[in-house]
PDB file of N, CA, C and O in Angstrom:
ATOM      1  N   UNK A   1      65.324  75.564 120.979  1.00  0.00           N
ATOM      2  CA  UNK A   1      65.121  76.989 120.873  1.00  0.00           C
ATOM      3  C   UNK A   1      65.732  77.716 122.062  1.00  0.00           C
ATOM      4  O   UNK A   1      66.568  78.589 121.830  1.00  0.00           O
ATOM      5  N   UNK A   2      65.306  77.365 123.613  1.00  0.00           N
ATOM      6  CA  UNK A   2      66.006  77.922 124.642  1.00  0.00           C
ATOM      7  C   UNK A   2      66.686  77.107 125.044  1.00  0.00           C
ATOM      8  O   UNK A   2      66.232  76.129 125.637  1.00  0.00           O
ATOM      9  N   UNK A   3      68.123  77.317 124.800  1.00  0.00           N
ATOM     10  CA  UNK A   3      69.484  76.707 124.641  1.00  0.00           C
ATOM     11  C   UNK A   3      70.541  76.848 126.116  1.00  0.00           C
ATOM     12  O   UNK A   3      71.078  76.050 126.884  1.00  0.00           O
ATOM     13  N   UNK A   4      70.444  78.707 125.939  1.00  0.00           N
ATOM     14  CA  UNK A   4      71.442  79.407 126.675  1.00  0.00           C
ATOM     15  C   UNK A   4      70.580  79.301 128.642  1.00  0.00           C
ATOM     16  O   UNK A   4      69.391  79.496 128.895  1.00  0.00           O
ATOM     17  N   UNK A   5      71.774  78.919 129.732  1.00  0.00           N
ATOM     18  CA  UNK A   5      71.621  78.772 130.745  1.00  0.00           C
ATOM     19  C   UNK A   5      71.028  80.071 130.909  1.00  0.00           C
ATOM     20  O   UNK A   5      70.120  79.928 131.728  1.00  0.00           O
ATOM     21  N   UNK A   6      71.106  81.484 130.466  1.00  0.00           N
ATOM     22  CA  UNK A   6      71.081  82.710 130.387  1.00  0.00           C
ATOM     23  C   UNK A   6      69.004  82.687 130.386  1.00  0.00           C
ATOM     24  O   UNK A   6      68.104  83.109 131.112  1.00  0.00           O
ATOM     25  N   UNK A   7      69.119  82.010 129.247  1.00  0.00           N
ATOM     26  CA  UNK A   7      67.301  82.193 129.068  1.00  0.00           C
ATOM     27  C   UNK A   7      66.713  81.385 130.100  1.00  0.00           C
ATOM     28  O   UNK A   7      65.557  81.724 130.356  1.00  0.00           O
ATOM     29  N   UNK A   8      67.251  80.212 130.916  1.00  0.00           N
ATOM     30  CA  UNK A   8      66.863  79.998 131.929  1.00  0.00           C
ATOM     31  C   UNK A   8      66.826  80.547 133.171  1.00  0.00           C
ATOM     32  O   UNK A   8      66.036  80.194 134.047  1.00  0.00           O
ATOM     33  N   UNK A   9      67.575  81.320 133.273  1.00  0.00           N
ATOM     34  CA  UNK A   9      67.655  82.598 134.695  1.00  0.00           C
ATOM     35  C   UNK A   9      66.926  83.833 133.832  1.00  0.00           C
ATOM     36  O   UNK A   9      67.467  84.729 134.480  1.00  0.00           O
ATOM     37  N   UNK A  10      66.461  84.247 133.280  1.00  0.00           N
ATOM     38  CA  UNK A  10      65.237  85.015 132.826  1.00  0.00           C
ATOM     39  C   UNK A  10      64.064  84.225 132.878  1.00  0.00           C
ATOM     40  O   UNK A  10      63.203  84.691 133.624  1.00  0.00           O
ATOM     41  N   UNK A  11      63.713  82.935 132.179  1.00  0.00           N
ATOM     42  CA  UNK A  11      62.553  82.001 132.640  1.00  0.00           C
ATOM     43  C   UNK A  11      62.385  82.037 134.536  1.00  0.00           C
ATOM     44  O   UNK A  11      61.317  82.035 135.148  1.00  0.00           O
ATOM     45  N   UNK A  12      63.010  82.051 134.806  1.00  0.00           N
ATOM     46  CA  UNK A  12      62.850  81.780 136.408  1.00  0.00           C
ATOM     47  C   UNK A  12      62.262  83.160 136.707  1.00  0.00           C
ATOM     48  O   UNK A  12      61.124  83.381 137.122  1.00  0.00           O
ATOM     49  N   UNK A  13      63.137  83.977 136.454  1.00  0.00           N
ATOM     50  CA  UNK A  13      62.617  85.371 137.015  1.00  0.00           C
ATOM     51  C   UNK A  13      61.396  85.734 136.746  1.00  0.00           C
ATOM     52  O   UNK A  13      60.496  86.188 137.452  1.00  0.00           O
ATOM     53  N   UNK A  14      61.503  85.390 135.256  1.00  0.00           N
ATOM     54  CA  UNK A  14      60.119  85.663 134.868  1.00  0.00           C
ATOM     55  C   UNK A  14      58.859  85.277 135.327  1.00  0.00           C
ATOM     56  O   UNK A  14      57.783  85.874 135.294  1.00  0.00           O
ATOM     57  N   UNK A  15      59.206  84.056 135.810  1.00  0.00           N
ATOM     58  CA  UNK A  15      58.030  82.555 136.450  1.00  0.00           C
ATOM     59  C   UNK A  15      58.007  83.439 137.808  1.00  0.00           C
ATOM     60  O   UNK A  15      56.939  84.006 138.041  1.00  0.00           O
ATOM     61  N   UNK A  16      59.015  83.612 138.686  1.00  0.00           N
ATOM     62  CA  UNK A  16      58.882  84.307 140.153  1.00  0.00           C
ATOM     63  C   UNK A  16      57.894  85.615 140.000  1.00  0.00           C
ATOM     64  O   UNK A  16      56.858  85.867 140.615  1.00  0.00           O
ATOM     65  N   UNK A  17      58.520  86.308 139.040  1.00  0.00           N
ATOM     66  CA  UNK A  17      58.314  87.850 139.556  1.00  0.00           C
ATOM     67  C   UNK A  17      56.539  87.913 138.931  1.00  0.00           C
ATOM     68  O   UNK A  17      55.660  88.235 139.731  1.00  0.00           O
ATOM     69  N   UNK A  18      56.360  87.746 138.209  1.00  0.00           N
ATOM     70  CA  UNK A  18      54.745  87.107 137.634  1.00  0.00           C
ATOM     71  C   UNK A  18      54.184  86.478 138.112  1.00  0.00           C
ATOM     72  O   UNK A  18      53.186  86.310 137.412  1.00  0.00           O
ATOM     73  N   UNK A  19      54.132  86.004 138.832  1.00  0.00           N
ATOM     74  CA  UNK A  19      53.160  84.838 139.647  1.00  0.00           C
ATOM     75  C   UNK A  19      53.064  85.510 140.714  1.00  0.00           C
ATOM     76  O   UNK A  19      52.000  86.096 140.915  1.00  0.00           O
ATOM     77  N   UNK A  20      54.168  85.614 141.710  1.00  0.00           N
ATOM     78  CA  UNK A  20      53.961  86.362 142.562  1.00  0.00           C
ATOM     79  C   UNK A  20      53.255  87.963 142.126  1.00  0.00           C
ATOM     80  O   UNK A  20      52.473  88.637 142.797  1.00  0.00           O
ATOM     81  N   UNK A  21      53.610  88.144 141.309  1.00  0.00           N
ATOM     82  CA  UNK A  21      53.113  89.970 141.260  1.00  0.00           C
ATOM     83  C   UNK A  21      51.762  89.780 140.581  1.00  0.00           C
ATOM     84  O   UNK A  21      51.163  90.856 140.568  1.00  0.00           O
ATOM     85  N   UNK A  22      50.959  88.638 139.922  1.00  0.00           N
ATOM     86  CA  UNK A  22      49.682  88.384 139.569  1.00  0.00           C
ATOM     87  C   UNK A  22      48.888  88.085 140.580  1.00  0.00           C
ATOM     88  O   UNK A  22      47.684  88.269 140.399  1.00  0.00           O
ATOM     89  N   UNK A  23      49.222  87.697 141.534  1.00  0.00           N
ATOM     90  CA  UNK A  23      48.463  87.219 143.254  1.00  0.00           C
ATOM     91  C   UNK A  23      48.842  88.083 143.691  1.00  0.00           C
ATOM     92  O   UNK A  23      48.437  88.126 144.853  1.00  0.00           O
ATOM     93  N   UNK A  24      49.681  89.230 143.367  1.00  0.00           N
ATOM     94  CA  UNK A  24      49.795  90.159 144.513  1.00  0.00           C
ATOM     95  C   UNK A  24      48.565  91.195 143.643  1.00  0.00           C
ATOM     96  O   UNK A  24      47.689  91.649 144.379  1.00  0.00           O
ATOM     97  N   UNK A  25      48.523  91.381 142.896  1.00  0.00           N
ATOM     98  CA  UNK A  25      47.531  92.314 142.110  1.00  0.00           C
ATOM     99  C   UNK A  25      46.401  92.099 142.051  1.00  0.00           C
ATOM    100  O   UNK A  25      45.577  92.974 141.785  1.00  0.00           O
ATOM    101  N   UNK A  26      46.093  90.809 142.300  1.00  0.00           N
ATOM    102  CA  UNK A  26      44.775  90.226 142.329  1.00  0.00           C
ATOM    103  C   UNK A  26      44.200  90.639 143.628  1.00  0.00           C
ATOM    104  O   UNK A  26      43.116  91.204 143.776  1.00  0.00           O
ATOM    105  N   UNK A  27      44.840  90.380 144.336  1.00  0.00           N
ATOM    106  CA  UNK A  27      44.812  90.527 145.984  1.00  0.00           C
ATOM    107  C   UNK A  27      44.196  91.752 146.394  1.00  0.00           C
ATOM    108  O   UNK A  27      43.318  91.919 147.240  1.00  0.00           O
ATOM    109  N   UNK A  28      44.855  92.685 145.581  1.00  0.00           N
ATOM    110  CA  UNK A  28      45.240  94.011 146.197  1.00  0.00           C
ATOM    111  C   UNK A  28      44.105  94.714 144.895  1.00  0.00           C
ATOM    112  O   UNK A  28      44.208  95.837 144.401  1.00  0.00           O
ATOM    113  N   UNK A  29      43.165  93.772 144.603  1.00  0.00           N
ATOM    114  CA  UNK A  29      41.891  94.485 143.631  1.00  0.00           C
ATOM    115  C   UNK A  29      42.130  95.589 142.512  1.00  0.00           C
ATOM    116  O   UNK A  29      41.264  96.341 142.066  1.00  0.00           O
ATOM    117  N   UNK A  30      43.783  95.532 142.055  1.00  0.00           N
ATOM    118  CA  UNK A  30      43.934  96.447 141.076  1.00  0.00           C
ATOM    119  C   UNK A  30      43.419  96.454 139.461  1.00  0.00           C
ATOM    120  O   UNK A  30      43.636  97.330 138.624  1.00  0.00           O
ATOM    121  N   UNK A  31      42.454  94.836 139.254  1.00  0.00           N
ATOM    122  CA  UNK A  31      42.026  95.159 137.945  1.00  0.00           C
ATOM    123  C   UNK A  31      42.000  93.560 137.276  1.00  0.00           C
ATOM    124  O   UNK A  31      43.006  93.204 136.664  1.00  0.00           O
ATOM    125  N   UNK A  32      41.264  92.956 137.356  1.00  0.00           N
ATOM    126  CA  UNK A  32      41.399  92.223 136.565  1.00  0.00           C
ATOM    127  C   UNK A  32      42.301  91.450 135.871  1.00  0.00           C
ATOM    128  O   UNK A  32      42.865  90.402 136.190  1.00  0.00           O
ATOM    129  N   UNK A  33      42.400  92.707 134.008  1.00  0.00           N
ATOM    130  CA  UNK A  33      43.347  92.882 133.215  1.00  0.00           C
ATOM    131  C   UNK A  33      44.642  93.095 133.503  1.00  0.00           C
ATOM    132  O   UNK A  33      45.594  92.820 132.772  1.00  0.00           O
ATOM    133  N   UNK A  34      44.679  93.640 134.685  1.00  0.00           N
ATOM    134  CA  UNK A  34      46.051  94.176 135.197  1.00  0.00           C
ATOM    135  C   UNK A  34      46.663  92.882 135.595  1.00  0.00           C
ATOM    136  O   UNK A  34      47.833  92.622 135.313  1.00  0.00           O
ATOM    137  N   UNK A  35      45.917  92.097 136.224  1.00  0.00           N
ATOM    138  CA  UNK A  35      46.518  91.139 137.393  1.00  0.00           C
ATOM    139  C   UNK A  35      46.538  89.433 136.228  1.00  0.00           C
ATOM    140  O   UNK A  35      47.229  88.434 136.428  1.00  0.00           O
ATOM    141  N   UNK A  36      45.669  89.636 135.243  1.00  0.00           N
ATOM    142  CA  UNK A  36      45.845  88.426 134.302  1.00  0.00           C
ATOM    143  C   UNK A  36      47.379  88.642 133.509  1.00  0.00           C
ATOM    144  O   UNK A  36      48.243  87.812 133.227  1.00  0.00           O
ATOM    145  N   UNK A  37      47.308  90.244 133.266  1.00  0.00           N
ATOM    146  CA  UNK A  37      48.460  90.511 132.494  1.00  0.00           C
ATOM    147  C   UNK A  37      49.800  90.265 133.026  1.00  0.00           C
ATOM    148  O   UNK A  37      50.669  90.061 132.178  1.00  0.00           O
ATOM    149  N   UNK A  38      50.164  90.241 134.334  1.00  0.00           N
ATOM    150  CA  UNK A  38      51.283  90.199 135.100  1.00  0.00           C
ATOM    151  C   UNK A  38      51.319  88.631 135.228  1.00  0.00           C
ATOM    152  O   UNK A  38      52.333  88.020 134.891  1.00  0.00           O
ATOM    153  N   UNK A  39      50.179  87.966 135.729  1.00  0.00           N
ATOM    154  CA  UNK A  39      50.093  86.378 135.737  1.00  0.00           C
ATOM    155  C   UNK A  39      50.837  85.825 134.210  1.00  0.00           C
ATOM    156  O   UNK A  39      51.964  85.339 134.114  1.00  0.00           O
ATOM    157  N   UNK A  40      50.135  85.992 133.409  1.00  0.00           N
ATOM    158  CA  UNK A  40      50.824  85.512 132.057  1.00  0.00           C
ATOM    159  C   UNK A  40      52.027  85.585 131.866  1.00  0.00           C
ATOM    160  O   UNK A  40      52.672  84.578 131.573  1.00  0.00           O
ATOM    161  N   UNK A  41      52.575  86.757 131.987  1.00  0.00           N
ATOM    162  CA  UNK A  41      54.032  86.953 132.246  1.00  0.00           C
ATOM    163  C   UNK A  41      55.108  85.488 133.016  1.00  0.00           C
ATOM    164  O   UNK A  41      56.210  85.010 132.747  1.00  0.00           O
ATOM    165  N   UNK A  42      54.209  85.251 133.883  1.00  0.00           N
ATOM    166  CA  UNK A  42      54.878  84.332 135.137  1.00  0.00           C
ATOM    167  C   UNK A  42      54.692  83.178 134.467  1.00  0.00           C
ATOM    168  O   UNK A  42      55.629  82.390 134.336  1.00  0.00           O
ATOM    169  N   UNK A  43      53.432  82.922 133.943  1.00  0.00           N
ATOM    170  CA  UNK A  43      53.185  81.680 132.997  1.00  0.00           C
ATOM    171  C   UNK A  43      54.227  81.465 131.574  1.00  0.00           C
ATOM    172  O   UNK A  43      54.368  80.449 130.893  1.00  0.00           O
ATOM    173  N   UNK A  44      54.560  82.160 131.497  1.00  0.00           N
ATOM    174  CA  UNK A  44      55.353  82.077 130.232  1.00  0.00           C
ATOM    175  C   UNK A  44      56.780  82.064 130.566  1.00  0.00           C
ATOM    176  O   UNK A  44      57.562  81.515 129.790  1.00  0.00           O
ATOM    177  N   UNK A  45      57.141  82.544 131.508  1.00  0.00           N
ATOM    178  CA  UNK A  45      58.442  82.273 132.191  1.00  0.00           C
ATOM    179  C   UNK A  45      58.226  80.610 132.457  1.00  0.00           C
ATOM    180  O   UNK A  45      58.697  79.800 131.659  1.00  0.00           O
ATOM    181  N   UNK A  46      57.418  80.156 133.736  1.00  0.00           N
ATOM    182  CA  UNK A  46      57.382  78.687 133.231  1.00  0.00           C
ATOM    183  C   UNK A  46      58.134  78.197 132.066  1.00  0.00           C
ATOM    184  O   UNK A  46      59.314  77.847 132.085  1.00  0.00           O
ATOM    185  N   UNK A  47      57.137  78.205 130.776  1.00  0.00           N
ATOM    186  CA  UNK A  47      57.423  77.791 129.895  1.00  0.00           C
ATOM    187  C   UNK A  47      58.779  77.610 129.093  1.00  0.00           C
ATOM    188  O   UNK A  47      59.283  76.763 128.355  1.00  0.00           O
ATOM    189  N   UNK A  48      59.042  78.610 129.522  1.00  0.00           N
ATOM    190  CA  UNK A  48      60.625  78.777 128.756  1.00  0.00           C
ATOM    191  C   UNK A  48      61.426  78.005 129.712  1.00  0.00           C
ATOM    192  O   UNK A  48      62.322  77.367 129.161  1.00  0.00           O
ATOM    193  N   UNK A  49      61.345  77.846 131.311  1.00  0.00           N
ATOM    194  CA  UNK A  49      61.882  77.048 131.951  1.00  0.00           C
ATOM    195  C   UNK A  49      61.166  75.702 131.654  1.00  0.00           C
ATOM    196  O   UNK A  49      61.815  74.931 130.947  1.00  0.00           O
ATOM    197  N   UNK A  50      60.664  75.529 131.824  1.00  0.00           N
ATOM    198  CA  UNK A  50      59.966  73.809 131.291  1.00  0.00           C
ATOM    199  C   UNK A  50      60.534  73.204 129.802  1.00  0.00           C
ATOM    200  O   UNK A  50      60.498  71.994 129.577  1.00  0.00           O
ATOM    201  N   UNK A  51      61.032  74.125 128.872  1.00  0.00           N
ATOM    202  CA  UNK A  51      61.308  73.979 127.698  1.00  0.00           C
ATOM    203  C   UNK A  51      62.822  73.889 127.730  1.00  0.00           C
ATOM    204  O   UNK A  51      63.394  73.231 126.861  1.00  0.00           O
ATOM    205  N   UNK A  52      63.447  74.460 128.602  1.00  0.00           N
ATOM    206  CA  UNK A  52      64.804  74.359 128.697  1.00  0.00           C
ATOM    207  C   UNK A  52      65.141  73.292 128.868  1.00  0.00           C
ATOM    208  O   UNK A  52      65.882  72.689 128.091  1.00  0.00           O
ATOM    209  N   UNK A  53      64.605  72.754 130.074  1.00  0.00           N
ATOM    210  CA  UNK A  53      65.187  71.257 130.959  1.00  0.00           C
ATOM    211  C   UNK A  53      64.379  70.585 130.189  1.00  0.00           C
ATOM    212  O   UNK A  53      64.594  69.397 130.430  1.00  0.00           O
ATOM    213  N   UNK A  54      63.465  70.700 129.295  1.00  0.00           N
ATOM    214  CA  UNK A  54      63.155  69.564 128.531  1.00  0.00           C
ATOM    215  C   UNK A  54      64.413  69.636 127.039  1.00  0.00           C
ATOM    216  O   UNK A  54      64.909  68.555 126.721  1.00  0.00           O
ATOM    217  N   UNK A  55      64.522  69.963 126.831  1.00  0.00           N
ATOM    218  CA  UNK A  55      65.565  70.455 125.834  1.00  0.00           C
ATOM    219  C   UNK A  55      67.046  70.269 126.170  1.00  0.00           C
ATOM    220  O   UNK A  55      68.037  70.383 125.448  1.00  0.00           O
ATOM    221  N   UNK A  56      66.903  69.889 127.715  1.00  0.00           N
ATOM    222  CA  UNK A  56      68.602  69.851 128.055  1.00  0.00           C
ATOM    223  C   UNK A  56      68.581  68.087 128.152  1.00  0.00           C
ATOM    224  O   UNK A  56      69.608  67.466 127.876  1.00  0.00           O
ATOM    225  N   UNK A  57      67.197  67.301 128.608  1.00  0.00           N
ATOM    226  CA  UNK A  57      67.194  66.088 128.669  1.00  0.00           C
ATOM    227  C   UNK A  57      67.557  65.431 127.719  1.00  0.00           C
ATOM    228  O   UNK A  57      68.150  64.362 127.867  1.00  0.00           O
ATOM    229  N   UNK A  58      67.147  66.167 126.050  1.00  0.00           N
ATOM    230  CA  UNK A  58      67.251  65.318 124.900  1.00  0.00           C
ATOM    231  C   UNK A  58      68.727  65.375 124.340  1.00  0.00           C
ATOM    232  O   UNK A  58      69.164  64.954 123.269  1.00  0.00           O
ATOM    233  N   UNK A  59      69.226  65.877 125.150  1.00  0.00           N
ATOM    234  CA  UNK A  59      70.703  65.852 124.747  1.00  0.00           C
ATOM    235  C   UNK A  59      71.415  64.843 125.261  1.00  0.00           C
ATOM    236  O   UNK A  59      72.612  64.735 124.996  1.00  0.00           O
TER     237      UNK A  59
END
């Protein structure tokens, strides 16, 4: 499914800028919801990177 080197430099970003900006929100007591919502983001970037390089192995 994530093929293109392209969706892997969005997975990354995504994994960076979310994780970091979910601990930064958490931190900084803006909400809960706010700070799960930005985390997930980062979590799902993971994923698409974890899915890539698993996807590039089976080749």
């Amino acid at each position: 499914m994530f093929q293109s080197s392209r969706t892997a430099a969005l997975g990354i970003c995504m994994a960076v800028g979310g994780l970091a900006g979910g601990v930064h929100s958490a931190v900084g007591r803006e909400g809960i919801w706010k700070a799960l919502g930005i985390f997930s983001v980062g979590v799902l970037g993971v994923l698409i990177v974890v899915s890539y390089f698993v996807h590039r192995t089976d080749r």
